[in-house]
N, CA, C and O atoms as CSV, one atom per row, in Angstrom:
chain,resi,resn,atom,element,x,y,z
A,1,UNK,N,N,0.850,-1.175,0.000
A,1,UNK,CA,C,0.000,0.000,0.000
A,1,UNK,C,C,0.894,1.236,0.000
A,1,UNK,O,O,1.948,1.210,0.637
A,2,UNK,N,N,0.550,2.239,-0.636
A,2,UNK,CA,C,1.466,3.385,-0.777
A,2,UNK,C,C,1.189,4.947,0.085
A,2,UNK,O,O,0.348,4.808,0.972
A,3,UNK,N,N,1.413,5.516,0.038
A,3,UNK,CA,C,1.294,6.520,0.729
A,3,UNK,C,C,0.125,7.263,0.176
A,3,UNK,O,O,-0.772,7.584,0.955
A,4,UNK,N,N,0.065,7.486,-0.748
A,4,UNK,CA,C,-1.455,8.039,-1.675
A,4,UNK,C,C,-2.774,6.987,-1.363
A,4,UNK,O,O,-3.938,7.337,-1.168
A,5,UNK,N,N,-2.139,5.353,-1.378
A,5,UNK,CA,C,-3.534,4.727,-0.850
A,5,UNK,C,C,-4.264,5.021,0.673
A,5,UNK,O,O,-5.430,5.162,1.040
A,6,UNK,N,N,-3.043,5.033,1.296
A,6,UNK,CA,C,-3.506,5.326,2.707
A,6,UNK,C,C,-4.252,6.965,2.960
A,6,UNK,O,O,-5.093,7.259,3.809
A,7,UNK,N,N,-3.847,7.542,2.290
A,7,UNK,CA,C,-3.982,8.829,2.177
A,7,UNK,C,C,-5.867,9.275,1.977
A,7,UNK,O,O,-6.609,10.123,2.472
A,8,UNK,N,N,-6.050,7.902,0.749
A,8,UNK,CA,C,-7.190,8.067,0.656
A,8,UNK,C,C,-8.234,7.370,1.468
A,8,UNK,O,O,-9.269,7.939,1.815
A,9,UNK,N,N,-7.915,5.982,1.804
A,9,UNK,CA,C,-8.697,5.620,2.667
A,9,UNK,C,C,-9.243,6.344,4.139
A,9,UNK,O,O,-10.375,6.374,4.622
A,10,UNK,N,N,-8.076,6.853,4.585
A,10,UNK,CA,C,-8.304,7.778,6.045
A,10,UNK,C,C,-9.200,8.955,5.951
A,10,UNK,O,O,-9.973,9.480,6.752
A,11,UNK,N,N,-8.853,9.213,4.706
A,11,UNK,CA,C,-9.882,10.296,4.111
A,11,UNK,C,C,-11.578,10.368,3.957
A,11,UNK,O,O,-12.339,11.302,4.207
A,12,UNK,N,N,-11.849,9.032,3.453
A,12,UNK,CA,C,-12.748,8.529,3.260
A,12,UNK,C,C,-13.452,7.880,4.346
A,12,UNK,O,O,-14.666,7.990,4.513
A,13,UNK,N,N,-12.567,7.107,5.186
A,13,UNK,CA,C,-13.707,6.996,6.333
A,13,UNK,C,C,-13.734,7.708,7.227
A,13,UNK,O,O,-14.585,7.462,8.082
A,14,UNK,N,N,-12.809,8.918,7.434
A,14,UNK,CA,C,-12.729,10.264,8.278
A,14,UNK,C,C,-13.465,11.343,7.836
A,14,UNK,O,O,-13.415,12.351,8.542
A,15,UNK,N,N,-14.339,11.379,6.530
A,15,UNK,CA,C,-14.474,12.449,6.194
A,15,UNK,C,C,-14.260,13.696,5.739
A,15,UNK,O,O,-15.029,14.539,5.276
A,16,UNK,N,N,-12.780,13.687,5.993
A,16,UNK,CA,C,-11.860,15.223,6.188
A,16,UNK,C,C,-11.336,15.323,4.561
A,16,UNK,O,O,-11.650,14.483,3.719
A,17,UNK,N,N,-10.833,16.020,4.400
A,17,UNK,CA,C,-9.889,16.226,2.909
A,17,UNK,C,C,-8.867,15.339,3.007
A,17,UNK,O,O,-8.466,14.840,4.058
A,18,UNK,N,N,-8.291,15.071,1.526
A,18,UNK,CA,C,-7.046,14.496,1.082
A,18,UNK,C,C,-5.851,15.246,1.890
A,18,UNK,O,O,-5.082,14.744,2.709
A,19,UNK,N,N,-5.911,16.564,1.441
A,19,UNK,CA,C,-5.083,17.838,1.924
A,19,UNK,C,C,-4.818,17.462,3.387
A,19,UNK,O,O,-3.688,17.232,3.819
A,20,UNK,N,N,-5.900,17.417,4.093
A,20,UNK,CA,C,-5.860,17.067,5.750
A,20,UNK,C,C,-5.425,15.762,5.844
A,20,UNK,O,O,-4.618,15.430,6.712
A,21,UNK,N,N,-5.639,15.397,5.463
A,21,UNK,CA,C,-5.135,13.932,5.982
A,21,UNK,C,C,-3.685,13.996,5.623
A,21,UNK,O,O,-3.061,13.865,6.676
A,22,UNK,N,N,-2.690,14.169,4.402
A,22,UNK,CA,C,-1.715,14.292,4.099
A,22,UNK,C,C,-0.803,15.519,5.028
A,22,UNK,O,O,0.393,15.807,5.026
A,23,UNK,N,N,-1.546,15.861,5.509
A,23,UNK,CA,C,-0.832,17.412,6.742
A,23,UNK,C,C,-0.611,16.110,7.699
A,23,UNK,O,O,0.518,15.671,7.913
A,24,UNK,N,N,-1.842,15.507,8.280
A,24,UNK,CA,C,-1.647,14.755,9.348
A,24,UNK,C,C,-0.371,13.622,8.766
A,24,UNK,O,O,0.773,14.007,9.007
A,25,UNK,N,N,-0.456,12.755,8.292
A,25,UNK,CA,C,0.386,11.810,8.099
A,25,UNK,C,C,1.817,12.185,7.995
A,25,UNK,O,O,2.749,11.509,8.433
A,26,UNK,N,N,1.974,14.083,6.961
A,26,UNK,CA,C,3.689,14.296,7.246
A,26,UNK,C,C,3.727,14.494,9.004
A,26,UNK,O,O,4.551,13.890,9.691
A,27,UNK,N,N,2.808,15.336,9.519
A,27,UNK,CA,C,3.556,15.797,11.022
A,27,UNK,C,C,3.619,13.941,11.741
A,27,UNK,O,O,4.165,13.619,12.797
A,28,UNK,N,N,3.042,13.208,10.978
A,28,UNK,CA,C,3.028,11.982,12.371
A,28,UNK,C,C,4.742,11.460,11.569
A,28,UNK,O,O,5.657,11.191,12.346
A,29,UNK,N,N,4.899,11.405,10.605
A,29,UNK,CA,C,6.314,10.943,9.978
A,29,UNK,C,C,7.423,11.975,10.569
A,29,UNK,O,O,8.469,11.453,10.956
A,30,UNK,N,N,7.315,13.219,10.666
A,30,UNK,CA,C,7.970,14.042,11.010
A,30,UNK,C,C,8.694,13.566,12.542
A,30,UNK,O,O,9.872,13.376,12.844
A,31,UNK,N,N,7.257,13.461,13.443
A,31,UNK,CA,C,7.296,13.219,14.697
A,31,UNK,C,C,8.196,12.123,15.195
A,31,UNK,O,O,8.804,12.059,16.264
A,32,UNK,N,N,8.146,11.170,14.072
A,32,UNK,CA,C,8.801,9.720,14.476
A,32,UNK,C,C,10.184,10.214,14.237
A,32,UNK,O,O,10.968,9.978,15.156
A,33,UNK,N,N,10.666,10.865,13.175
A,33,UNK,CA,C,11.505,10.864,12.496
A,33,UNK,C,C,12.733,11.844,13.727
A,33,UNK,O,O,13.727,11.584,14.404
A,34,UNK,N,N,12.034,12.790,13.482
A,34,UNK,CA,C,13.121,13.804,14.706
A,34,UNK,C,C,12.837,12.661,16.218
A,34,UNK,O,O,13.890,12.428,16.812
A,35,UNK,N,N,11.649,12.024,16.795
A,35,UNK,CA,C,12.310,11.180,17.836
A,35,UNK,C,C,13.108,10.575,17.874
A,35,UNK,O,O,13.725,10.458,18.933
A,36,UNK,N,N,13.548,9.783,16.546
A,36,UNK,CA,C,14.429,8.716,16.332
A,36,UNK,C,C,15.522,9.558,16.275
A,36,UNK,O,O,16.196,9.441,17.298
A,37,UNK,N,N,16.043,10.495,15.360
A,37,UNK,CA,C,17.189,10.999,15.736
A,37,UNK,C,C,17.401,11.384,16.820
A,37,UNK,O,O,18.591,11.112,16.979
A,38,UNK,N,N,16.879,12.069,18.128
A,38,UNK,CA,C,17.380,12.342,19.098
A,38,UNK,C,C,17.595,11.192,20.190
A,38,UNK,O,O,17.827,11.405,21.380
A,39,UNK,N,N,17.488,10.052,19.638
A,39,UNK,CA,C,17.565,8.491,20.031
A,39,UNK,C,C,16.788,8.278,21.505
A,39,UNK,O,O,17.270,7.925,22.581
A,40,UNK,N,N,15.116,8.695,21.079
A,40,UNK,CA,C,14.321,8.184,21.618
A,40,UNK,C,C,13.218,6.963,21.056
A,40,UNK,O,O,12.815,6.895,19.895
A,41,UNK,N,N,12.885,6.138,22.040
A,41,UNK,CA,C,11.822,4.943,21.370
A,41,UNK,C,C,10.574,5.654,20.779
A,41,UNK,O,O,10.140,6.760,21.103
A,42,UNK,N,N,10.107,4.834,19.888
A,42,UNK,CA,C,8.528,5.410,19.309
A,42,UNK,C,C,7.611,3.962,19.704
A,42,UNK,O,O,7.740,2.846,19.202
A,43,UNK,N,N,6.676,4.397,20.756
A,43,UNK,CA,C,5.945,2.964,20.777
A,43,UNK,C,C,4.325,3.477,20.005
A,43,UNK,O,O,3.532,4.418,20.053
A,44,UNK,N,N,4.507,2.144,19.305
A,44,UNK,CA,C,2.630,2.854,18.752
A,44,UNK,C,C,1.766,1.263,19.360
A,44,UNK,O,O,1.855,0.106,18.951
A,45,UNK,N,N,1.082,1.783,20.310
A,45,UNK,CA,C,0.453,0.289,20.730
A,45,UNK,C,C,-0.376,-0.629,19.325
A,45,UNK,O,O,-1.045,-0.312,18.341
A,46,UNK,N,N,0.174,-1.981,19.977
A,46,UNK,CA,C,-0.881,-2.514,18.332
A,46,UNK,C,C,-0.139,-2.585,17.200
A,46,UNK,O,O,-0.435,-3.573,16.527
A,47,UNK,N,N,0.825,-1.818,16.681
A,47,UNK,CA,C,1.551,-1.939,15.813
A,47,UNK,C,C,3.484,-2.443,15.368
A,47,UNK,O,O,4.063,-3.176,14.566
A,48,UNK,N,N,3.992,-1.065,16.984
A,48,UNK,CA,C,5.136,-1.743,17.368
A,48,UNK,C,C,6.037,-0.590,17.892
A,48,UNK,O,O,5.679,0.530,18.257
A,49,UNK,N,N,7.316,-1.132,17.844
A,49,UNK,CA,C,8.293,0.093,18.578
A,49,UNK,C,C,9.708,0.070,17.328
A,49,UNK,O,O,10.334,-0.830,16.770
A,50,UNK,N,N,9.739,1.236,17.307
A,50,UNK,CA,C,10.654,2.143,16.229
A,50,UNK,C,C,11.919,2.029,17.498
A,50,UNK,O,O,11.544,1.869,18.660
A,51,UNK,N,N,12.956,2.094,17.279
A,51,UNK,CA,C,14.312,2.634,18.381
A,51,UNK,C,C,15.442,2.265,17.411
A,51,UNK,O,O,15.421,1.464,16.477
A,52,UNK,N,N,16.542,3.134,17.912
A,52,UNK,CA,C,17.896,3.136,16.828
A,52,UNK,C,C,18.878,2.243,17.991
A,52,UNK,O,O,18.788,1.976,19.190
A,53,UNK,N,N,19.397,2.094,17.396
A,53,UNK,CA,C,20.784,0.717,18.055
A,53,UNK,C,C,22.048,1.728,16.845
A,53,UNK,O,O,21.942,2.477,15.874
A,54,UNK,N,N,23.062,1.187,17.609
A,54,UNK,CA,C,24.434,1.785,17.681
A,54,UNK,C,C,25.638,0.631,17.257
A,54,UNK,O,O,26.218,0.024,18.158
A,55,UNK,N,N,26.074,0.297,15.342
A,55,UNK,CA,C,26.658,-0.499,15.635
A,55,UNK,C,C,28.231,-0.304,15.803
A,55,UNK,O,O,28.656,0.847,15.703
A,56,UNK,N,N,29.017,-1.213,16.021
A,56,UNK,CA,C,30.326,-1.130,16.302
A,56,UNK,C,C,31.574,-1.063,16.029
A,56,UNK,O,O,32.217,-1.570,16.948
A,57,UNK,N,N,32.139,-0.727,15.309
A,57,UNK,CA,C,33.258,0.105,14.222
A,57,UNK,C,C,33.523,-1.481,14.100
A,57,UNK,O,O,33.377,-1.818,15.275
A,58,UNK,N,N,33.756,-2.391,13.546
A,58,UNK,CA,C,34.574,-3.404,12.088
A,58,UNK,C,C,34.952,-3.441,11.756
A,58,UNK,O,O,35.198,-2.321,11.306
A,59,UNK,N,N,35.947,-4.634,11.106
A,59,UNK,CA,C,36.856,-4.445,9.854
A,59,UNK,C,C,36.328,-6.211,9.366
A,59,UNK,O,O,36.210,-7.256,10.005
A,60,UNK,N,N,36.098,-5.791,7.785
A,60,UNK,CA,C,36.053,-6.680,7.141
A,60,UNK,C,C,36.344,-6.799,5.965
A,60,UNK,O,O,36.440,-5.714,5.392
A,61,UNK,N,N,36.705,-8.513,4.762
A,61,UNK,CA,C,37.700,-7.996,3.961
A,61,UNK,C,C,36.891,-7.705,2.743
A,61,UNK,O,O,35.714,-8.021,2.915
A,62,UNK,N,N,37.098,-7.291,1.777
A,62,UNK,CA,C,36.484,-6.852,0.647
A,62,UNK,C,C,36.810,-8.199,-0.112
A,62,UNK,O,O,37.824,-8.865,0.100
A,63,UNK,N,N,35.848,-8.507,-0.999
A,63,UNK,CA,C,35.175,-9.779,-1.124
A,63,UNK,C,C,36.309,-9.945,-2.834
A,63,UNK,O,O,37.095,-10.893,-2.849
A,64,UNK,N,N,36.280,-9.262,-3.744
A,64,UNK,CA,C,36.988,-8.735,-4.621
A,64,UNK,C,C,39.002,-8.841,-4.279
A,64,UNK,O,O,39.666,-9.817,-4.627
A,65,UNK,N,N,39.490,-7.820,-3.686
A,65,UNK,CA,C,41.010,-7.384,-3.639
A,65,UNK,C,C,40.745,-8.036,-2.264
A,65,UNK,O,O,41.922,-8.100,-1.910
A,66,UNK,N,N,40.179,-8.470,-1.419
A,66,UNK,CA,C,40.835,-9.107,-0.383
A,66,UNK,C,C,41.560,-8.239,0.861
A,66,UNK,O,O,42.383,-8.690,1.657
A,67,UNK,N,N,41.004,-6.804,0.809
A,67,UNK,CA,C,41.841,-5.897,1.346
A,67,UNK,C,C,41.377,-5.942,2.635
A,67,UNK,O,O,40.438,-6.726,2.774
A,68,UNK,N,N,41.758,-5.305,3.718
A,68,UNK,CA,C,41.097,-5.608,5.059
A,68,UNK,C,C,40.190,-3.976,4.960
A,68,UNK,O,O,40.873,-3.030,4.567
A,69,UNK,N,N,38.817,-3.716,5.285
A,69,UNK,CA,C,38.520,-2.792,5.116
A,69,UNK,C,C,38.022,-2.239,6.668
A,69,UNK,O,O,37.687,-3.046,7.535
A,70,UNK,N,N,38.019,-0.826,6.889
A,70,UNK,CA,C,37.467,-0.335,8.589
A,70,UNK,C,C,35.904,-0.062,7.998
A,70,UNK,O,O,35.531,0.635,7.054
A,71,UNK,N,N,35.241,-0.801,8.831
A,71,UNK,CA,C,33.379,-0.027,8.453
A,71,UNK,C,C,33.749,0.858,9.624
A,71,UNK,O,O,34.525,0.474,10.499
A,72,UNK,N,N,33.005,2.413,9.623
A,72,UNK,CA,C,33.081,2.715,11.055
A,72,UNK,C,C,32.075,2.317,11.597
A,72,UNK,O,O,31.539,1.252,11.289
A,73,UNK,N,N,31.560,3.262,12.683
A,73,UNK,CA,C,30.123,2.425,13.261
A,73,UNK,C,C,29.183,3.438,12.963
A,73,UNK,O,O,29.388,4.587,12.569
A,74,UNK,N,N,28.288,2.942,13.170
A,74,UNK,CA,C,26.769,4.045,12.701
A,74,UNK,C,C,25.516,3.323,13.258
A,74,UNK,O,O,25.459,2.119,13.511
A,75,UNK,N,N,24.451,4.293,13.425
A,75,UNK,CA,C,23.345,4.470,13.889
A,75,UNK,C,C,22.077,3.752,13.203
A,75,UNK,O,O,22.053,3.947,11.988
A,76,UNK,N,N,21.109,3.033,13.655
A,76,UNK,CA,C,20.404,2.668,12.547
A,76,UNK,C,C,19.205,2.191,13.205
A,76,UNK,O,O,19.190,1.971,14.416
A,77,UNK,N,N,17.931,1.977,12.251
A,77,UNK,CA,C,16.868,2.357,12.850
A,77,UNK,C,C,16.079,1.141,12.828
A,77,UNK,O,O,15.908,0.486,11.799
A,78,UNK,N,N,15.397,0.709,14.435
A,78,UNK,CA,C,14.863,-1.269,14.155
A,78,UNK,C,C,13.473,-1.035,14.446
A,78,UNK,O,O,13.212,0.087,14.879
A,79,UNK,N,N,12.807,-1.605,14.346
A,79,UNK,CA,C,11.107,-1.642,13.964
A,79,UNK,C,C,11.051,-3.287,14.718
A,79,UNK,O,O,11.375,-4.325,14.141
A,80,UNK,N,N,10.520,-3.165,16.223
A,80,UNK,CA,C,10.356,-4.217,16.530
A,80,UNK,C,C,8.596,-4.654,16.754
A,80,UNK,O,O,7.962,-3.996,17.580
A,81,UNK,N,N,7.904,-5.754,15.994
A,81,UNK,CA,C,6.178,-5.426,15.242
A,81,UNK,C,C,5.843,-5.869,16.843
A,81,UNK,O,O,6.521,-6.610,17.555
A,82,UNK,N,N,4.532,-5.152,17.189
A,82,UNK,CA,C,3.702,-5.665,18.058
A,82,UNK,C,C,3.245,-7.034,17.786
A,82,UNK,O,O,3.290,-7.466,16.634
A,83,UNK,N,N,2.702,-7.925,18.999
A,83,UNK,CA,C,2.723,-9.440,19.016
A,83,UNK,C,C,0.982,-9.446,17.795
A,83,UNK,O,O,0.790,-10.152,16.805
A,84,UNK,N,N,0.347,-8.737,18.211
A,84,UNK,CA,C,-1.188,-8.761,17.332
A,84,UNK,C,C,-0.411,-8.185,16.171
A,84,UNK,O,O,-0.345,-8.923,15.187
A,85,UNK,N,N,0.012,-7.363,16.116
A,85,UNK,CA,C,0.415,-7.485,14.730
A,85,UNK,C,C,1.194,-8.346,13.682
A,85,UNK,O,O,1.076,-8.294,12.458
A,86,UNK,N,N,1.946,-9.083,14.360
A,86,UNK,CA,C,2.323,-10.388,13.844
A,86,UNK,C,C,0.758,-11.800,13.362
A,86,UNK,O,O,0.482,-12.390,12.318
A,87,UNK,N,N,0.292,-11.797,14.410
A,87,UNK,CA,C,-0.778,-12.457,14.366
A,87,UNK,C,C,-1.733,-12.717,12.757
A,87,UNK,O,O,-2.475,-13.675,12.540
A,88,UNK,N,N,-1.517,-11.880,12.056
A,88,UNK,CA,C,-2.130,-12.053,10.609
A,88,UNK,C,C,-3.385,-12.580,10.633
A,88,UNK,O,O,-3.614,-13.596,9.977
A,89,UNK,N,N,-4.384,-11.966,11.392
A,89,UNK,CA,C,-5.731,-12.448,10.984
A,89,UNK,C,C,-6.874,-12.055,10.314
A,89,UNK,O,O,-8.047,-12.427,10.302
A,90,UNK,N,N,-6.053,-10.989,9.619
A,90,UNK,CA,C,-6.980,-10.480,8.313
A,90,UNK,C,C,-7.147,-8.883,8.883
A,90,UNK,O,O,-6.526,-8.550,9.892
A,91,UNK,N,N,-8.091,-7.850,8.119
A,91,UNK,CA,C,-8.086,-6.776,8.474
A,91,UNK,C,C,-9.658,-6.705,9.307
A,91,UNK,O,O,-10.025,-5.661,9.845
């Protein structure tokens, strides 16, 4: 489903405009987005928890020249699904 589908459905059983609904959906992306960078959790009950993990500078060899390479470390973002949402029992 894409961002325009959702866009319209919320619309439609909310009543409100396309326009409105698309205001709402950037500030809720927004919201997640600056939490996660300031490396706080996002819990959305029912669905799941957003949080960034920190990985750990590496060296591994390049698959090609065989060279030993440094990854540094970096930040990155995990989506762990609520248990009903795993559950798959239709909509």
């Amino acid at each position: 489903m894409t961002t325009k589908e959702i866009i319209s459905v919320i619309a439609k059983e909310r009543g409100i405009s396309k326009t409105q609904t698309q205001m709402i959906l950037k500030t809720l992306f927004s919201l997640i987005s600056c939490s996660l960078q300031k490396g706080e959790r996002v819990s959305l009950p029912n669905f799941g928890v957003f949080y960034t993990t920190t990985t750990q500078e590496r060296k591994i060899i390049h698959p090609r020249t065989r060279k030993i390479i440094q990854v540094p470390a970096k930040r990155k973002v995990v989506f762990k699904p609520a248990k009903g949402l795993m559950k798959m029992d239709g909509c």
